[in-house]
N, C-alpha and C positions, 0 to 999 in steps of 0.2 A: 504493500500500500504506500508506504516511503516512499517507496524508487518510483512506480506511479505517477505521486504528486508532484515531486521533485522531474520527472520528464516533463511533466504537466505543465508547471511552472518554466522551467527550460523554455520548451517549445510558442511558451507566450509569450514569454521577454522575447527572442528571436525574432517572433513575429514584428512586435511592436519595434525592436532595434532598425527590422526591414522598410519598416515603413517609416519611421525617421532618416534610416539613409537612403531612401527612396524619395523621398522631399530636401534631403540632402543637394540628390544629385540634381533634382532638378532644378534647386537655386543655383547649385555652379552652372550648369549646363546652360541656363539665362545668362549666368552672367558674363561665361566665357563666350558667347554667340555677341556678345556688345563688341560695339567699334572702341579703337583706338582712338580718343581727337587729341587732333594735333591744332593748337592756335597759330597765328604768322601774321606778322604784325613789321611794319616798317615803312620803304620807300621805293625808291622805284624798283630796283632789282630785286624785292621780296615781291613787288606788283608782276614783273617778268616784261622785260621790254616786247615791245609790240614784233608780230614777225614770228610767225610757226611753222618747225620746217616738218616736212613732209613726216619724217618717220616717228613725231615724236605726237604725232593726230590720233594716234589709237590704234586698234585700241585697245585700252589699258584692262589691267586683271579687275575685277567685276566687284572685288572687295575691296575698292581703292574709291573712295566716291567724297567727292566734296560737298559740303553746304553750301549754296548760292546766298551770300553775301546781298545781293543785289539785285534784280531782277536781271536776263540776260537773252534779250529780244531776239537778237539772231541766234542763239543757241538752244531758244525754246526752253528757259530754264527761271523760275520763277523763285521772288526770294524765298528763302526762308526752308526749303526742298534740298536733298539729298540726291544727286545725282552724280553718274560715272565720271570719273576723272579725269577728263579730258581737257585738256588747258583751250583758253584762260581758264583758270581757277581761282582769280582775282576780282573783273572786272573783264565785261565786254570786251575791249578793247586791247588787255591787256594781254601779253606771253608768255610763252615759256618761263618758269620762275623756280628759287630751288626747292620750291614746297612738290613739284612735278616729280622729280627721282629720288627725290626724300621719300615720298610716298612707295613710289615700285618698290624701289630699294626694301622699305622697311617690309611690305604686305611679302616681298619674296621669300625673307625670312620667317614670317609669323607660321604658324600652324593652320590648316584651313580652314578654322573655324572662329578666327579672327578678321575681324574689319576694319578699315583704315577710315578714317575720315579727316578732311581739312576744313579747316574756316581761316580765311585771310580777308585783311582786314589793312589795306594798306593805302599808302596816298604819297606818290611822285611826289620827290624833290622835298620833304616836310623834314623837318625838325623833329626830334625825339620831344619839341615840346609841345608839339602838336596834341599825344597821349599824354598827356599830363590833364588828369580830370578835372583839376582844379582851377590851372590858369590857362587852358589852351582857347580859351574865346577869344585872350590877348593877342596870341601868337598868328590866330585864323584871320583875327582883324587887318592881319598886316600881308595875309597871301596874294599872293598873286590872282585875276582872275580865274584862270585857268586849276591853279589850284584851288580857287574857292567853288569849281564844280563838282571836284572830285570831295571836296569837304559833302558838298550838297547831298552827293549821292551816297551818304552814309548819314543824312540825317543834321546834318551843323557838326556833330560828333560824333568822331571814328571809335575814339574810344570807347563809348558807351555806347555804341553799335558791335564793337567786340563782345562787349559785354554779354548784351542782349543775344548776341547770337548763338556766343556760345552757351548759355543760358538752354537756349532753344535746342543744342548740341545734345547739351549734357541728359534729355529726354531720353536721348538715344544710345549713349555713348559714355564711356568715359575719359576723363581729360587725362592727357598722360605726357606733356608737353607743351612747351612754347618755341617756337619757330623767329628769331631776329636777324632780318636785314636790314638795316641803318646805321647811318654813321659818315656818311658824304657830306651829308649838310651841316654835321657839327662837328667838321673836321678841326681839329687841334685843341677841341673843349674837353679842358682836364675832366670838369664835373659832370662829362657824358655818364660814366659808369654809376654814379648817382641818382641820376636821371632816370636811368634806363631801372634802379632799383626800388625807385617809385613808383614806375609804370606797372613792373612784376609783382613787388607787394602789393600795390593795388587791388590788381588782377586776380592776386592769390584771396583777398580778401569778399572781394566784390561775386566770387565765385565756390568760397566756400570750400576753397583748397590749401593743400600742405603744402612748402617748397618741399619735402622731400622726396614728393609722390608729381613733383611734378617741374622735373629743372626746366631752366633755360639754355639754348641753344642758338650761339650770336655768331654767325659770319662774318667773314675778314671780308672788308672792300675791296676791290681791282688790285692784285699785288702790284707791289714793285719790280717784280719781274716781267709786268707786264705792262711796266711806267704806267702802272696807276695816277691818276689825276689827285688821288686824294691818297695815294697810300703811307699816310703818315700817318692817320688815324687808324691802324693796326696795330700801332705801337699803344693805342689807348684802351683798343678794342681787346687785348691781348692782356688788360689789367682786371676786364670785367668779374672774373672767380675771385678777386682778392675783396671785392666789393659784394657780391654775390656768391656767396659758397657752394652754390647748388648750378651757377652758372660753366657752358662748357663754351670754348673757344673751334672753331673750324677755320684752318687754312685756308685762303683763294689761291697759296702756290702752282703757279701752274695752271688756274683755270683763265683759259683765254678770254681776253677781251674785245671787245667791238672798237671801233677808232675813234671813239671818242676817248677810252681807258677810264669810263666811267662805269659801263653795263658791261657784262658777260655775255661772251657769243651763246648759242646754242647750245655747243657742248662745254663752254664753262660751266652753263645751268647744270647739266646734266651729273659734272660731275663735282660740285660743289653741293649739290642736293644728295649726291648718293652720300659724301663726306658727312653732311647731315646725318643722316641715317646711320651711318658707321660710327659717330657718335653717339645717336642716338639708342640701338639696339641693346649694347651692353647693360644699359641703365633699365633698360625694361627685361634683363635675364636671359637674352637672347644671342647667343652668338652669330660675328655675321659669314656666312656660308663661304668658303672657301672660290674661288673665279671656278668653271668649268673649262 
């Protein structure tokens, strides 16, 4: 009768252990089916200079899909919507940019049952104080027309259009990064790396996030091997982790530039965004796969 009750009892907990890890799996199983998002925030070459070359049109792995930022009339892409990866990924208008092979790059490594997503959030030729929540009405007041359109189409404010979106992201997804290219237009500004530490704690805050669940990721301008127009702002861009703990640095060595030595050709993008990525993977637990 003992041995019985005691199988009896066995056999129930078992049961009841099954169906807790049966609701177990299914919350991981939700949760690992979530996308990756990745924020990208900055200036023109985080925008992707205008100009898309043929092989880089699609199309992309199916789990690589950005949030439309914007409404995107010739691309049939409406704001606020999740769609395939196809550049622009900025803006209408905009190109190739290294949020593009950041992306491949990363979903190639992931496990198939991982998602990519991006939200950028960016605006030609701006100052890092542009994203400053506090005082960038100052800063808009004094743009250019031309950039006070691109301010328009994110509302008067990019950054609280970042916000918002990713807000809207994180329905879907979870944040697992920040994406920065800036730093041309506040070339030789000591208190850039400050700057940029206000915009992230902000960010971190305005969102509900850790910096340790969620670094930053800042690209070097046009090198100097490539007479960069500005490449002296790498030597500041290159101080950002002393200011940032959780911040990571990315080389432009070697990624060719357009003639102006202000933007990235093509395959600069390409492979300053895979550089991204190859930053990026380790931090999320992921080794990056060996060339074939």
């Amino acid at each position: 009768m003992i041995i019985k009750l005691n199988l009896g009892i066995f056999l129930l907990a078992g049961l009841i252990l099954c169906g807790t890890t049966s609701c177990s799996t299914t919350s991981v199983s939700s949760h690992t089916s979530k996308r990756f998002i990745f924020l990208c925030f900055g200036q023109s070459n985080m925008e992707g200079f205008p100009g898309i070359e043929e092989q880089d049109k699609g199309p992309v792995d199916e789990r690589f899909e950005m949030l439309a930022a914007v409404d995107f009339p010739k691309q049939s892409r409406t704001k606020g919507n999740w769609y395939p990866a196809v550049p622009p990924l900025c803006r209408p208008s905009a190109g190739l940019c290294p949020a593009d092979y950041f992306g491949r790059t990363i979903v190639s490594n992931l496990p198939p049952n991982r998602k990519i997503g991006i939200v950028n959030v960016s605006v030609a030729g701006c100052k890092i104080e542009l994203f400053d929540k506090t005082n960038y009405e100052s800063y808009a007041s004094t743009a250019a027309p031309w950039m006070k359109n691109i301010i328009k189409a994110y509302g008067g404010n990019p950054y609280q259009h970042l916000v918002d979106m990713a807000k809207l992201a994180q329905k879907d997804g979870v944040i697992k990064g920040i994406l920065l290219h800036q730093g041309e237009s506040n070339t030789n500004d000591k208190e850039w790396p400050n700057k940029v530490k206000s915009v992230y704690e902000n960010l971190l805050k305005d969102l509900n996030l850790k910096a340790k669940d969620v670094p930053l990721i800042a690209g070097e301008v046009v090198n100097a091997d490539q007479k960069g127009a500005c490449a002296s702002m790498n030597n500041i861009i290159g101080t950002l982790p002393k200011t940032i703990p959780t911040a990571h640095v990315v080389s432009s060595a070697g990624c060719t530039s357009r003639p102006d030595h202000l933007h990235f050709t093509a395959a600069g993008y390409r492979e300053l965004g895979t550089r991204y990525a190859q930053a990026m993977l380790p931090l999320l637990g992921y080794k990056v796969a060996e060339p074939k």
